[in-house]
C-alpha positions in Angstrom: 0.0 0.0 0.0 1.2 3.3 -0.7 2.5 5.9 2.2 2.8 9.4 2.6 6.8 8.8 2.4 6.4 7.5 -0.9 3.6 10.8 -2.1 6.8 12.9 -0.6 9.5 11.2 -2.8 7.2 11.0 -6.3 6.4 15.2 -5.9 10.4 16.5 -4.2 11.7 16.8 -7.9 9.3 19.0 -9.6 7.0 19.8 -6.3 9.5 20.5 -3.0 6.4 22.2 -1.2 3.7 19.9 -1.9 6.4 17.6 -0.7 6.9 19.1 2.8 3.4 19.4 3.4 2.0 15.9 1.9 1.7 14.7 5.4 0.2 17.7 6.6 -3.1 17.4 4.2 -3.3 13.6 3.4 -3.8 10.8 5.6 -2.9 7.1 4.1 -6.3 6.3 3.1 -6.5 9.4 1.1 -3.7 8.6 -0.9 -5.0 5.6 -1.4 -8.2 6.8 -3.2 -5.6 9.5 -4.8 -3.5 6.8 -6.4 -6.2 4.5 -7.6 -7.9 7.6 -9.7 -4.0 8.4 -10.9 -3.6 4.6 -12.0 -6.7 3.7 -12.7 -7.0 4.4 -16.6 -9.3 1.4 -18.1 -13.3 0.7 -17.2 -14.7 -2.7 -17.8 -17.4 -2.9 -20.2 -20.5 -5.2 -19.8 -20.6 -9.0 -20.4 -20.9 -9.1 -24.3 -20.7 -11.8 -27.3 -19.0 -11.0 -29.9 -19.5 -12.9 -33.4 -16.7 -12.8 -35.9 -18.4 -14.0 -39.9 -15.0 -14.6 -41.4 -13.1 -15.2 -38.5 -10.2 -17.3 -40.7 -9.4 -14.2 -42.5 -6.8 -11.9 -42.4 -8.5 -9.0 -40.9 -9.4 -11.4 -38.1 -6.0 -12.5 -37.5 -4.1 -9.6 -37.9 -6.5 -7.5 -36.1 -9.6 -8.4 -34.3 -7.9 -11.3 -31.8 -4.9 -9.5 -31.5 -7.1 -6.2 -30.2 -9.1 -8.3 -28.0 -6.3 -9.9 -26.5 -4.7 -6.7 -25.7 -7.8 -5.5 -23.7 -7.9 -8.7 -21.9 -4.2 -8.4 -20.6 -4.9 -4.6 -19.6 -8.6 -5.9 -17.5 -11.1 -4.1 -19.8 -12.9 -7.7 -20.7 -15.3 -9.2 -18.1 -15.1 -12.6 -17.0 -18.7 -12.7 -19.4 -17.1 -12.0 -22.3 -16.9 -14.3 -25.5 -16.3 -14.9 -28.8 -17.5 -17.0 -31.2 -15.4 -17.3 -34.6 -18.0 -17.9 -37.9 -16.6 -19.6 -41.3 -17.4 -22.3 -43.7 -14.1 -24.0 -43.4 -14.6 -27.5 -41.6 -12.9 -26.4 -38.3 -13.6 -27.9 -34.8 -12.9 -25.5 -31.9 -9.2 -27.0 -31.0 -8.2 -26.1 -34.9 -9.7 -22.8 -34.1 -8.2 -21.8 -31.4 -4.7 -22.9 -32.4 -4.9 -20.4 -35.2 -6.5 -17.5 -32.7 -3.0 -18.6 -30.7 -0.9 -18.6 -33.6 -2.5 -15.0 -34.4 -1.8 -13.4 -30.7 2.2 -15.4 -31.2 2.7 -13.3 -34.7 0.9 -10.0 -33.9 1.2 -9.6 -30.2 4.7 -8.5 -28.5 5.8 -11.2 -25.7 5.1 -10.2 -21.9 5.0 -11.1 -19.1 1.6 -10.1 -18.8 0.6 -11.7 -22.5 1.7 -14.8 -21.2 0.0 -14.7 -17.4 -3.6 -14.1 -19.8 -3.3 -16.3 -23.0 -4.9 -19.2 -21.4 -7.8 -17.0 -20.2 -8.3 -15.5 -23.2 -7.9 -18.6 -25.1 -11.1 -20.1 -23.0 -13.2 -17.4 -24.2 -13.0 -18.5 -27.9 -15.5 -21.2 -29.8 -15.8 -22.1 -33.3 -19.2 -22.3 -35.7 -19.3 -23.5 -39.4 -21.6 -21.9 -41.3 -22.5 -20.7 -44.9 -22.8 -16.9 -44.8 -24.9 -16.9 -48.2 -26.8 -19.6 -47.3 -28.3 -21.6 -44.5 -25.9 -24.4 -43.3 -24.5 -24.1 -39.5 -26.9 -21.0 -38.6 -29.4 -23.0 -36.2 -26.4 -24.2 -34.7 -25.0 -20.4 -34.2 -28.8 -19.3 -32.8 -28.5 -22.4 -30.4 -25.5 -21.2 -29.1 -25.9 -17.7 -29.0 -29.2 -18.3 -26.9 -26.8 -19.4 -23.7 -25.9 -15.8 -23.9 -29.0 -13.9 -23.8 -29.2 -10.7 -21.7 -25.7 -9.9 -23.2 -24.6 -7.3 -25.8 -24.6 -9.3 -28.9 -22.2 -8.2 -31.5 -21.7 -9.2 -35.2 -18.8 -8.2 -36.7 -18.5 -8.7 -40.9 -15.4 -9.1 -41.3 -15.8 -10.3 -44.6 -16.1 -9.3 -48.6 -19.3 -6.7 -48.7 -21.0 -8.4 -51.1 -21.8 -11.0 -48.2 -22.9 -8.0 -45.8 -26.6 -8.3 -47.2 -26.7 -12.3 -46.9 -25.7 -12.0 -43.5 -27.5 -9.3 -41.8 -31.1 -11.3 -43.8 -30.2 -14.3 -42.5 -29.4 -12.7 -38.9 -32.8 -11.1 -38.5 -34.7 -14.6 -40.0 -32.8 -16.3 -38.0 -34.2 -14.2 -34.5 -30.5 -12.8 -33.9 -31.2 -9.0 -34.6 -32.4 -8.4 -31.2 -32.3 -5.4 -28.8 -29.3 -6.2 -28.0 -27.5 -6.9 -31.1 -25.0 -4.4 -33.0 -23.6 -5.2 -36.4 -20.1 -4.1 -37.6 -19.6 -3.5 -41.5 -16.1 -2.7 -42.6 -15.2 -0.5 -45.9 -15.6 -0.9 -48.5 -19.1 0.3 -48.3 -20.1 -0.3 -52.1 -18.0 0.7 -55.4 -20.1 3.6 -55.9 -23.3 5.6 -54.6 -25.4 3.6 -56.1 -24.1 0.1 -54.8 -23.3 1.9 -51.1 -26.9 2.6 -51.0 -27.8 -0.9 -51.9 -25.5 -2.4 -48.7 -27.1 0.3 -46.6 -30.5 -0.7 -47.3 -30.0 -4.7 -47.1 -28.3 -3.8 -43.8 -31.1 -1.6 -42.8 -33.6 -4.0 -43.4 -32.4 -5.7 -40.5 -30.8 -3.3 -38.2 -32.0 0.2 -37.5 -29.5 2.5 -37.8 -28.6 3.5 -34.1 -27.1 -0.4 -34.3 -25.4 -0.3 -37.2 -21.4 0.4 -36.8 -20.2 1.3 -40.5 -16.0 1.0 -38.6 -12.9 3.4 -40.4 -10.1 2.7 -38.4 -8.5 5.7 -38.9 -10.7 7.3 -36.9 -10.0 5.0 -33.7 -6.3 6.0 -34.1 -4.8 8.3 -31.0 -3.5 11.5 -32.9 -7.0 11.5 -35.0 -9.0 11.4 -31.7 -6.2 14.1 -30.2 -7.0 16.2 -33.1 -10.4 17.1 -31.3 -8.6 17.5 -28.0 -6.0 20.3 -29.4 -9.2 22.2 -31.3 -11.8 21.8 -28.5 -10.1 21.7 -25.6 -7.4 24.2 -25.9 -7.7 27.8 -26.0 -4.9 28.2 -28.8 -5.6 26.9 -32.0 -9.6 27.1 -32.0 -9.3 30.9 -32.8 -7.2 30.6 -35.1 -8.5 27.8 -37.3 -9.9 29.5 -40.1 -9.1 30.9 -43.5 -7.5 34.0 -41.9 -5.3 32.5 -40.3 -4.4 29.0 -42.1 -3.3 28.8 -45.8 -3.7 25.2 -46.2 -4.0 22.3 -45.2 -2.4 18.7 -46.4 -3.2 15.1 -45.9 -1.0 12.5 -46.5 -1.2 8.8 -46.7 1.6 6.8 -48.0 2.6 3.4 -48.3 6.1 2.1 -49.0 4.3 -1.4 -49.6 2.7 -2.4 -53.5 -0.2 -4.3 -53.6 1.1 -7.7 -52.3 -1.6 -10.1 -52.5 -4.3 -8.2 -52.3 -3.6 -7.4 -56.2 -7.1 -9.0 -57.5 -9.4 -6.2 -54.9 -7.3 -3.6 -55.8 -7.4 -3.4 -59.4 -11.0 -3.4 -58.7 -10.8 -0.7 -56.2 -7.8 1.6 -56.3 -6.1 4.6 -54.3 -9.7 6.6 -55.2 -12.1 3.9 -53.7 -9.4 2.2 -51.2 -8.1 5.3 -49.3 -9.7 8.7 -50.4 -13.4 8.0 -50.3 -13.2 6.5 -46.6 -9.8 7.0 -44.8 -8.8 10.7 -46.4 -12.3 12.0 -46.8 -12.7 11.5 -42.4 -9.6 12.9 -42.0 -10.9 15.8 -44.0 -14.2 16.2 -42.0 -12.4 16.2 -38.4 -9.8 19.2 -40.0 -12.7 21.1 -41.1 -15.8 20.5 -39.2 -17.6 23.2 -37.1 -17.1 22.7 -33.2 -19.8 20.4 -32.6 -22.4 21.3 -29.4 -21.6 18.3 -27.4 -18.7 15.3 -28.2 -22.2 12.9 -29.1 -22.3 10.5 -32.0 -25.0 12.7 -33.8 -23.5 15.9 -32.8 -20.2 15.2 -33.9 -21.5 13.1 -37.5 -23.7 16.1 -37.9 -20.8 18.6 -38.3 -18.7 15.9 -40.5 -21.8 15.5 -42.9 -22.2 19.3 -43.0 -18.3 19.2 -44.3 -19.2 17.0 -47.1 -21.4 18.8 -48.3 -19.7 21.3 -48.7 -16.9 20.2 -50.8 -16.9 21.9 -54.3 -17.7 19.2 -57.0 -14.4 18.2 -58.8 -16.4 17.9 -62.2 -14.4 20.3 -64.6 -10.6 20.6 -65.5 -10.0 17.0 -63.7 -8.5 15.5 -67.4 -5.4 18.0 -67.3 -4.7 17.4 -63.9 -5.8 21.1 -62.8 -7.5 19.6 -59.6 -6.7 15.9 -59.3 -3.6 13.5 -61.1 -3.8 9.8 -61.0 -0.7 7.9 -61.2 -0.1 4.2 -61.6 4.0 2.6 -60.5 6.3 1.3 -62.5 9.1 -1.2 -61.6 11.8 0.9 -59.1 13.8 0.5 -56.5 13.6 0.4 -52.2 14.9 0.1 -49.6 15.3 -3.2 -49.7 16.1 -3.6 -53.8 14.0 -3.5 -56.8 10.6 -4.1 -57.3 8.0 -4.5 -59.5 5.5 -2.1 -61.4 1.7 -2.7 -60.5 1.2 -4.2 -63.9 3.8 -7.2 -63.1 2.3 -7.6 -60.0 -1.0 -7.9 -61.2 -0.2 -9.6 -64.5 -2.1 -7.9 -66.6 -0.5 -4.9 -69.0 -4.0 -3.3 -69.9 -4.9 -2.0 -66.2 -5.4 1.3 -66.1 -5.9 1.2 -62.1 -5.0 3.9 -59.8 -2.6 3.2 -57.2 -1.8 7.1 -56.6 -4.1 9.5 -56.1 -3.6 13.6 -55.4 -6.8 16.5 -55.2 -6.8 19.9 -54.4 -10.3 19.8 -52.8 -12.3 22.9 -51.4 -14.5 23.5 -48.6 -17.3 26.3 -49.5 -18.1 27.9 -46.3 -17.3 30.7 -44.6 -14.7 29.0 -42.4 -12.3 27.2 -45.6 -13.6 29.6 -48.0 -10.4 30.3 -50.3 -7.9 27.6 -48.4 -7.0 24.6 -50.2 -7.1 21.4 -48.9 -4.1 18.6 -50.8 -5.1 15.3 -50.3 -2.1 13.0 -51.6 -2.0 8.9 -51.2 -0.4 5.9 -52.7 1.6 2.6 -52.8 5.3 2.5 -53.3 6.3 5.5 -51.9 9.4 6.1 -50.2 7.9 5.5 -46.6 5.0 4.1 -45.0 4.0 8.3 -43.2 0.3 9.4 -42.5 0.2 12.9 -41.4 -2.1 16.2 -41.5 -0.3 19.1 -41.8 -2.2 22.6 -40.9 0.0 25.2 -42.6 -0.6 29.0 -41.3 -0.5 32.0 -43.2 2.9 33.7 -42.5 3.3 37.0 -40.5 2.9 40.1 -42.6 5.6 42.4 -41.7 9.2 41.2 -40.0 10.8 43.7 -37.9 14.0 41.1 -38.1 17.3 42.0 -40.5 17.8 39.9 -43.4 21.0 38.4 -42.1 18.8 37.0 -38.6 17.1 34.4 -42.0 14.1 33.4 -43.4 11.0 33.5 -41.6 9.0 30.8 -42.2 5.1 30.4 -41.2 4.3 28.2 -38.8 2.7 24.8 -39.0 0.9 21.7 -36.7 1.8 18.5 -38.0 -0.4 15.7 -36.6 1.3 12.2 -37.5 -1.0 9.5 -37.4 1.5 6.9 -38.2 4.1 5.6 -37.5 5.2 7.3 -33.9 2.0 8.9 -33.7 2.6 12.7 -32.1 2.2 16.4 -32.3 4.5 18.9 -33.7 4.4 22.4 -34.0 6.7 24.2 -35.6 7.6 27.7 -34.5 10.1 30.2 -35.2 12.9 30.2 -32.6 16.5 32.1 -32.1 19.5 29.9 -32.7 21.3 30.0 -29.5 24.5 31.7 -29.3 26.1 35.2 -29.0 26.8 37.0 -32.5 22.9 38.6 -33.3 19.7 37.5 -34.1 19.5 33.6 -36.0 15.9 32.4 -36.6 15.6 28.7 -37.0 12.3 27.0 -36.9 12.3 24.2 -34.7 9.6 22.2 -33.7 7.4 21.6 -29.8 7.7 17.6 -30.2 5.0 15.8 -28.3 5.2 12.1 -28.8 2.6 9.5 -27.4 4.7 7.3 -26.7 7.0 9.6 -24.7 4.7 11.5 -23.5 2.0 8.8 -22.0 4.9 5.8 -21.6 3.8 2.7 -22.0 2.1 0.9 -25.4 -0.5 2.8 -27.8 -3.6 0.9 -27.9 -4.7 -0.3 -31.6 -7.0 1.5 -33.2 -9.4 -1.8 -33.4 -9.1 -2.1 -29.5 -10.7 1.3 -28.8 -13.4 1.0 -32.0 -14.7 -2.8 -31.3 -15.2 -1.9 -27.7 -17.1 1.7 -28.5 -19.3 -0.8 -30.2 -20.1 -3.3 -27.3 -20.6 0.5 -25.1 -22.7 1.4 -27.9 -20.6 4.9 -28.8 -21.5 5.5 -32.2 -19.0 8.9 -31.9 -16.3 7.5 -34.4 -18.2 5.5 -36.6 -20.0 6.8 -40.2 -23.6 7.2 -40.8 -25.5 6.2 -43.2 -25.5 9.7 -44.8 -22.0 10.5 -44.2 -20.7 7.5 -46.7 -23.4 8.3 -49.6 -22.2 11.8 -48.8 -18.2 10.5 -49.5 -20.0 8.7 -52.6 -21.8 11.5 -54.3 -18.3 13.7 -54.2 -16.1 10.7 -56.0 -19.0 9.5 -58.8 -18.2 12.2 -61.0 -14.5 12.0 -60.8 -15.0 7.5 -61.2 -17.1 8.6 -64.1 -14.4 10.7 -65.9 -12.0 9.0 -65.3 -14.2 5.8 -67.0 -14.6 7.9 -70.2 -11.2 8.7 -70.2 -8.5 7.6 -72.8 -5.7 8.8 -71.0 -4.0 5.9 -68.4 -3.0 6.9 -65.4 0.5 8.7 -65.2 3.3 6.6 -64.3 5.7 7.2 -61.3 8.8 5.2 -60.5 8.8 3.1 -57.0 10.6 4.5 -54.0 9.0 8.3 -55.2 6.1 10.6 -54.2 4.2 10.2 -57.4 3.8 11.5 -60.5 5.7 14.9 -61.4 1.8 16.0 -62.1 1.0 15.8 -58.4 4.2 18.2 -57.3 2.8 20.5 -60.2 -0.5 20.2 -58.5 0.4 21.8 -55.7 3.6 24.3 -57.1 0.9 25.6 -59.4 0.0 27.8 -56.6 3.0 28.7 -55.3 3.6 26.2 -52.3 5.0 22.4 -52.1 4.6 19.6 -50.3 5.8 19.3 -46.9 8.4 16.6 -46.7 7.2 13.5 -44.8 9.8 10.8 -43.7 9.1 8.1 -41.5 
């Protein structure tokens, strides 16, 4: 148990009179209390079942166990808690559960701690066969999830979307849409507006739309989350976020990776579908959105949807690259040697998929009117980076001599991944006698550094919002056929269009187009390294 002694040691360094006088205004049982609100940082939710349709998949295995695992070593699963994995391979619940094992041994870093709790968590987990487009193994799933009743049911698709509608029918005919229940779709959400409604709709035949959890993980990432923290919570950048005060904004995602084996989606997909209309398009919304009345789930969706609408159509001037270039990679070299171009990979010479994508997109209101936003993604870049970087408008007179340097305006760059942080950079003297030397150097806040210990995933925050039933970081129906109705023109163009997409060498940031994109009026792109 702690002591007063030890209250005196933690606060001497930084505290010397809180300190001396710890005795003085605590007694033991108040530190007590003290320390357990200090430590205490996770809350257990309620007893819940959660149902995994393709649970032999890769999302499943990479992600999902590995997430759940992690909130089971930290205490945030009741003793209640299950899950049942759902596929038509011809598993028993031993085969099962040495693959969930094998998952946690590849994707989970070896503790102490892992290994006190992979025996518990491993008792948790059962297996089902079943046909998600038809009707093999699903009385056996009911029969089993009716030992559970009076829990949160959850059903999580983690599966191809064209399955979403099969599942969700045969869920509610099935008398497994209760109360209780909560489905989780992932993207991709439909090809196009028309198709997104259709998954909506099949989905919303069964679940209203207060239990429906359409899931961008993005979104359950730290620095997105802390990008509402330093606008709403802070007194500092609030004021200034507006077109008087910011000259634009860029949003990078980049991937040092090709397509790998997921070459068959992704032809049918590319950088457009796969990263802007979802990932990018979020990212977007939380830069832009209005301050929202209350941190709620409508309150917050409301203000994104009021973003998307707003965007100016990118219908005109797309075909000479004025607003958006496509770009497509050819064979280059890496860090770790050559590689292929996206046509080898894919063996097929005719595609003329995307696989980078840059916009200069506007937001028409008040707030944005007049500042550029420069969305830029892709694979084969030179380093896996995602960042948003909020560029202000430089000062407008400098009372400092040439020979102090260049002034240069400041800027908040929120990296998302890897080493997720904060940095803003601000203009500081160089130290040193001999006159005034500017130099801008950046106020570093990393997450890691800064809150010690491991960064929860991203799925570890998002599947448990679902089983609280926190809707605050998850799309709405309207918010994705908003995404949709902004990208159908440019899908249609660029489906009418004879040009292919412009190549760009492997191990660069795209096409020279995309640097002209943004040079074109008169600034560049900030230089990301990992």
């Amino acid at each position: 148990m702690p002591t007063i002694e030890k209250l005196a040691k933690w606060l001497c360094p930084v505290f010397p009179k809180a300190a001396l006088s710890a005795r003085a205004c605590f007694t033991d049982h108040d530190l007590m209390d003290v320390t357990t609100v200090m430590t205490s940082r996770v809350i257990q939710v309620v007893p819940f079942v959660l149902v995994v349709f393709g649970a032999t998949g890769d999302l499943a295995r990479r992600k999902l166990l590995p997430a759940l695992f992690q909130r089971d070593i930290a205490g945030q699963l009741p003793a209640e808690a299950s899950i049942i994995g759902v596929s038509r391979g011809a598993l028993d619940k031993a085969a099962y559960v040495a693959q969930a094992r094998k998952a946690i041994a590849d994707h989970v870093a070896p503790s102490d701690e892992a290994a006190a709790t992979l025996a518990h968590f491993l008792a948790r987990i059962s297996y089902i066969q079943a046909d998600a487009d038809g009707d093999a193994g699903w009385d056996r799933l009911a029969g089993a999830l009716a030992a559970y009743a009076g829990r949160v049911h959850v059903f999580y698709l983690a599966t191809a979307p064209n399955l979403f509608g099969a599942i969700c029918e045969r869920l509610g005919r099935f008398g497994l849409a209760g109360d209780q229940a909560r489905v989780v779709v992932e993207k991709p959400i439909g090809k196009d507006l028309a198709s997104a409604r259709a998954v909506n709709d099949a989905v919303g035949a069964v679940f209203p739309e207060d239990r429906v959890y359409r899931i961008d993980h993005y979104l359950g990432k730290e620095a997105v989350q802390n990008l509402l923290a330093l606008r709403f919570a802070n007194g500092l950048f609030e004021p200034l976020w507006n077109a008087a005060h910011i000259d634009h904004v860029q949003i990078t995602v980049a991937e040092s990776l090709g397509v790998e084996g997921r070459a068959g989606y992704y032809d049918t997909a590319g950088a457009l579908r796969d990263m802007v209309q979802n990932h990018m398009l979020q990212l977007l919304c939380l830069v832009a959105m209005e301050p929202p009345a209350i941190l709620g789930a409508d309150a917050v969706r409301d203000e994104k949807l009021k973003v998307l609408r707003s965007l100016k159509k990118l219908d005109t001037d797309l075909l000479c690259g004025h607003n958006i270039v496509r770009g497509q990679y050819r064979a280059g070299a890496q860090a770790g040697g050559p590689v292929p171009g996206y046509l080898d990979e894919l063996g097929d010479q005719s595609s003329t998929t995307e696989t980078f994508v840059a916009i200069k997109a506007e937001v028409q209101n008040w707030r944005w009117a007049g500042v550029p936003f420069y969305l830029r993604t892709g694979k084969r870049l030179p380093s896996r980076v995602s960042e948003i970087v909020i560029n202000f408008r430089p000062i407008p007179h400098s009372v400092f001599a040439a020979a102090a340097g260049r002034i240069e305006a400041n800027r908040l760059v929120i990296r998302l991944q890897p080493d997720e942080g904060v940095k803003l950079w601000l203009m500081s003297k160089d130290p040193g006698p001999g006159g005034m030397r500017l130099r801008l150097v950046p106020l570093d806040m990393s997450f890691a550094t800064a809150f010690g210990g491991r960064n929860p995933d991203a799925y570890e925050r998002l599947v448990l919002d679902v089983v609280r039933g926190d809707q605050t970081l998850f799309m709405r129906r309207d918010e994705v056929e908003a995404a949709w109705s902004w990208i159908d023109p440019i899908l249609q163009i660029w489906s009418n269009a004879a040009e292919p997409p412009k190549s760009y060498t492997a191990g660069t940031w795209g096409p020279s187009a995309a640097i002209a994109l943004i040079e074109r009026d008169g600034r560049t792109w900030v230089e990301t390294i990992a």
